[in-house]
N, C-alpha and C positions, 0 to 999 in steps of 0.2 A: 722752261728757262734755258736760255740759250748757253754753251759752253764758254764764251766770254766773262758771264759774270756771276762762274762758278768759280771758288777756290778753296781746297781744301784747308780746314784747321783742326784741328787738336782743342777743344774746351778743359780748359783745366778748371775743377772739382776737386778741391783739397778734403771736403768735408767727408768726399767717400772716398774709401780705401776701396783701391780696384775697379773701380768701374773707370771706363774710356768712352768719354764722348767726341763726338766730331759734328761739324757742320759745315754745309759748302756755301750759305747765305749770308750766316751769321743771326739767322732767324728759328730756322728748325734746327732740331738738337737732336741726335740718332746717338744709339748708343750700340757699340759697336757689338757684344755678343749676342745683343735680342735682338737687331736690325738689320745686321749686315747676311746675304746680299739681299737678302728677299726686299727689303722695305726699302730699298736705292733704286731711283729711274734707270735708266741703262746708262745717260750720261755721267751720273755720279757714280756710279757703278763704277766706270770705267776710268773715271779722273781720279777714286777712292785706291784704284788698282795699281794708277801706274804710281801715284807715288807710296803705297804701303806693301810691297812684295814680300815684305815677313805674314802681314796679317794674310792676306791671299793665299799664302801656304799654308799657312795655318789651319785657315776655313777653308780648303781646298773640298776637306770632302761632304762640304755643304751645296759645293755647285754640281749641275746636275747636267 
């Protein structure tokens, strides 16, 4: 999928306390503590990055 017609969202899930999804389709649904980075192409990887830099510190010491 090409970087054009990726764009980050935020899925909101009122029904779980704490859990954070996101998707860049609007089709796959990643949920950010059991996916993030491992289970992101490089491009979402990287579009996930620049706009979340709290989570990226976060999960810093997940990247390798």
């Amino acid at each position: 999928m090409s970087n054009e017609k990726l764009k980050f969202e935020w899925v909101d899930n009122p029904d779980r306390i704490g859990e954070r999804l996101f998707t860049f389709d609007g089709k796959k649904i990643y949920n950010l503590f059991r996916d993030y980075p491992h289970a992101l192409s490089p491009i979402e990887k990287e579009l996930f990055d620049r706009e979340n830099p709290y989570w990226v510190d976060f999960f810093k010491d997940r990247i390798k």
